[in-house]
C-alpha positions in Angstrom: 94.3 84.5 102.9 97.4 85.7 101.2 96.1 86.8 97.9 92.5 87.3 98.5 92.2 91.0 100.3 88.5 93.5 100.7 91.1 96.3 102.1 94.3 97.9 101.5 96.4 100.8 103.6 98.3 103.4 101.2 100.2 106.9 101.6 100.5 109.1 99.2 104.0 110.3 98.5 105.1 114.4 98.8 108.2 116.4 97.8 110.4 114.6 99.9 110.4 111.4 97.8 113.5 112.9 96.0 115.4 112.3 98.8 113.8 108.8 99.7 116.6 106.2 100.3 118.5 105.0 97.3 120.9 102.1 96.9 121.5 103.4 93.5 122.2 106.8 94.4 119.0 108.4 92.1 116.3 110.5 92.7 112.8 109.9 91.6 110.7 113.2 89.8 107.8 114.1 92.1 105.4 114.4 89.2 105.9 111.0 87.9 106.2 109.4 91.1 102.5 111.2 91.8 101.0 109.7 88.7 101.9 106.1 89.2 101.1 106.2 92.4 97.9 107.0 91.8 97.9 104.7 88.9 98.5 102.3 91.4 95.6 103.0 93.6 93.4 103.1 90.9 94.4 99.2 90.1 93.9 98.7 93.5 90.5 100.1 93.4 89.3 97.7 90.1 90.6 94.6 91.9 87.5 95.2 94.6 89.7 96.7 97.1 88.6 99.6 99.7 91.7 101.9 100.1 92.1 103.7 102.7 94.2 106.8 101.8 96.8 108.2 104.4 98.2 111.7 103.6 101.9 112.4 102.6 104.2 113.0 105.3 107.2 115.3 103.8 109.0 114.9 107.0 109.3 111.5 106.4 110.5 110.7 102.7 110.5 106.6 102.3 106.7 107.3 104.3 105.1 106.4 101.0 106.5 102.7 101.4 103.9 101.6 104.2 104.1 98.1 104.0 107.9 98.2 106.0 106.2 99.5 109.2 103.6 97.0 109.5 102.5 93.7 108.9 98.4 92.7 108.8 97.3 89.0 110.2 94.3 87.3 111.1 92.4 91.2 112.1 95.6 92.2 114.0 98.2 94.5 113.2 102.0 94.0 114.0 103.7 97.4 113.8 107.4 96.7 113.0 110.8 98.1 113.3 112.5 99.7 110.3 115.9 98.8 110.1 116.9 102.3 109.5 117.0 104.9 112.1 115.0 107.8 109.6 112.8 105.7 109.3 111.9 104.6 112.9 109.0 107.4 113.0 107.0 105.8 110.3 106.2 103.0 112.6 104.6 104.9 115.4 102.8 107.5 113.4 101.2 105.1 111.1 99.8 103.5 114.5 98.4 106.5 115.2 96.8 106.9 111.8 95.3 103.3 111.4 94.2 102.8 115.0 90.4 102.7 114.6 90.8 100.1 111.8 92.1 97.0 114.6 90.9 95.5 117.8 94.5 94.6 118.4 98.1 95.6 117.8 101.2 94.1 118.6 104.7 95.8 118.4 108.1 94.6 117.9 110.5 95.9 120.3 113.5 94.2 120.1 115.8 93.9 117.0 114.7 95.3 113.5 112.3 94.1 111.1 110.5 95.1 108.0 107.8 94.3 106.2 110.1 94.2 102.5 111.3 90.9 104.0 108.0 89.1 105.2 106.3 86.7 102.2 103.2 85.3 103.7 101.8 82.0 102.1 98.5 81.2 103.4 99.0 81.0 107.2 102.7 80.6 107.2 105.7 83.3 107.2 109.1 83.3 105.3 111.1 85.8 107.5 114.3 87.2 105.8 117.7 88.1 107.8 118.8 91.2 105.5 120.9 94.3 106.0 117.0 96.2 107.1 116.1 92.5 109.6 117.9 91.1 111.8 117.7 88.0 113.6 116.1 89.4 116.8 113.0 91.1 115.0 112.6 88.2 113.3 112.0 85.8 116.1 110.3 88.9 118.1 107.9 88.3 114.8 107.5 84.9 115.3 106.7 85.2 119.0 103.5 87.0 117.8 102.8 85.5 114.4 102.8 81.7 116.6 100.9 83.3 119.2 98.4 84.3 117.0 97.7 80.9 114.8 100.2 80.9 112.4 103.6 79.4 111.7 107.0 80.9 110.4 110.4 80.4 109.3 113.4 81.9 108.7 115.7 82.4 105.8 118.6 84.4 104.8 118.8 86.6 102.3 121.9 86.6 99.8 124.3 89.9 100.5 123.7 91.7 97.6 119.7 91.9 98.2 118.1 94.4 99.9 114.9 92.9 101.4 114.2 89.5 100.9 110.9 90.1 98.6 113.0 92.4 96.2 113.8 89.1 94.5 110.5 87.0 95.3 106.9 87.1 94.8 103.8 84.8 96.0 101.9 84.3 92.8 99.6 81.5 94.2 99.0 79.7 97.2 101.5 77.2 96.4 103.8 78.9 93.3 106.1 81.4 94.0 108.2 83.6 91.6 112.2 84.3 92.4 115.3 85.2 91.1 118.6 82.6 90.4 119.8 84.5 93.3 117.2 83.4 95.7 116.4 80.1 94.1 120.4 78.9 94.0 120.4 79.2 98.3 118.5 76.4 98.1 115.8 77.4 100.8 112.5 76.8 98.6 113.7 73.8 97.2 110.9 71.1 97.0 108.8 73.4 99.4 107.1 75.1 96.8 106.5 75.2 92.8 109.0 78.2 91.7 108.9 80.0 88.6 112.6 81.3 87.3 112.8 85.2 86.9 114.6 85.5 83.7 117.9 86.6 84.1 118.2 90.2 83.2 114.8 90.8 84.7 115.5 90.4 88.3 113.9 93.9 89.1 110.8 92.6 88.0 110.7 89.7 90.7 108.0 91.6 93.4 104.6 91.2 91.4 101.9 91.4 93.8 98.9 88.9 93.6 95.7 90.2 94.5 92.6 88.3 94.0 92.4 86.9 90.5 94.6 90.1 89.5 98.9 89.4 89.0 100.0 92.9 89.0 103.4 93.2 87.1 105.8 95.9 86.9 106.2 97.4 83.7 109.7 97.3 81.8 110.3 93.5 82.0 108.9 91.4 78.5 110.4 88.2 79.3 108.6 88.0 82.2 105.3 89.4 81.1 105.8 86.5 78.6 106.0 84.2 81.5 102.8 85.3 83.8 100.6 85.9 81.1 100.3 82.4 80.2 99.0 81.5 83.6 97.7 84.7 85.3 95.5 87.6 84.6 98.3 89.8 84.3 98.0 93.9 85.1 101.2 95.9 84.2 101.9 99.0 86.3 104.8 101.5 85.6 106.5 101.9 89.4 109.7 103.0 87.5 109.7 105.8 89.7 109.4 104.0 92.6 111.9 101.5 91.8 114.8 104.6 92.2 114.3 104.0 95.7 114.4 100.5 95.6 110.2 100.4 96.0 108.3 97.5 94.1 104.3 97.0 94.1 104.0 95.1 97.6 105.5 97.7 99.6 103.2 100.2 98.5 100.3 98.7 100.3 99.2 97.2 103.0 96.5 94.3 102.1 94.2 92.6 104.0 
């Protein structure tokens, strides 16, 4: 379902990650990105997961990110549409790269979506309009998601967000974790049981539940405070990452 997985998808990251897009304007260091990436895969390994390991792709700088490109349901993969031209060229080459592990794919074709704004819960998809999804790769996702068993709906992300899971996390199948930002639109109200980031800590909103594992990102005490009391809480520094904007979702594709 949506927090038990047996695989995940990962690339490593090269060189090029210095020039990865920022919305901050900085540039991560190669060297530590390397390490806590691999830290990363690591934790993904000691959860029970079997990582497949794709190799880095210089050409292609935000390659590293590979949940955008692609979105895993029910044994099918949906390859996606980046909402950024450099990026277009993840989508198709990670096809390539992943085709023996699928009986079927799907591809979106019109309008732009990415996988940063997709929060699965159980069967059922929150879609977020954002400046990298628009409303026509949204409902070209729904199209296939409803074709394929499941249900969706969709939601728009506040301005000053970049993807919609930037600010929100699934921590169970029925509790989700979100920003004042996300929570004040008023779209999860009495749909789900939400716990508040704390303010000041909104970086620290995309956790990533897998298994009985809560992964956390380091740097954020108030909301380590928070999960620990409820979850079985593993902190992982994505610091560099989170130069480019990167959290611990899109860093894997889990299924």
């Amino acid at each position: 379902m949506s927090i038990n997985f047996k695989n995940a998808i990962v690339r490593l990251p090269s060189e090029s990650i210095i020039n990865a897009i920022s919305s901050k304007g900085l540039s991560p260091n190669f060297l530590k990105a390397k390490e806590q990436h691999q830290a990363y895969i690591d934790i993904l390994k000691k959860t029970g997961l079997d990582v497949k390991i794709l190799n880095p792709l210089k050409y292609l700088p935000d390659s590293l990110f590979v949940e955008d490109p692609a979105l895993i349901y029910n044994k099918i993969c949906i390859i996606l549409k980046p909402g950024v031209v450099t990026r277009f060229e993840e989508a198709s080459k990670l096809k390539i790269e992943i085709s023996e592990l699928f009986d079927q794919f799907f591809t979106i074709e019109d309008g732009y979506i990415e996988g940063g704004d997709i929060l699965r819960i159980n069967n059922h998809f929150i879609i977020g309009i954002s400046s990298r999804t628009d409303e026509n790769g949204a409902n070209s996702l729904k199209k296939i998601i409803e074709k394929n068993g499941g249900t969706s709906e969709i939601a728009i992300t506040p301005d000053n967000i970049l993807h919609f899971k930037s600010e929100c996390s699934l921590l169970d199948e029925e509790t989700i974790l979100a920003t004042k930002n996300l929570i004040e639109t008023g779209f999860f109200d009495k749909k789900y049981r939400i716990i508040k980031v704390p303010d000041s800590e909104e970086n620290g909103a995309n956790c990533l539940r897998i298994n009985e594992q809560l992964l956390v990102p380091k740097g954020y005490p108030k909301l380590l405070d928070i999960l620990s009391k409820d979850y079985k809480v593993r902190v992982l520094d994505v610091t560099e990452m989170e130069k480019v904007d990167a959290g611990l979702s899109c860093l894997s594709l889990r299924w």
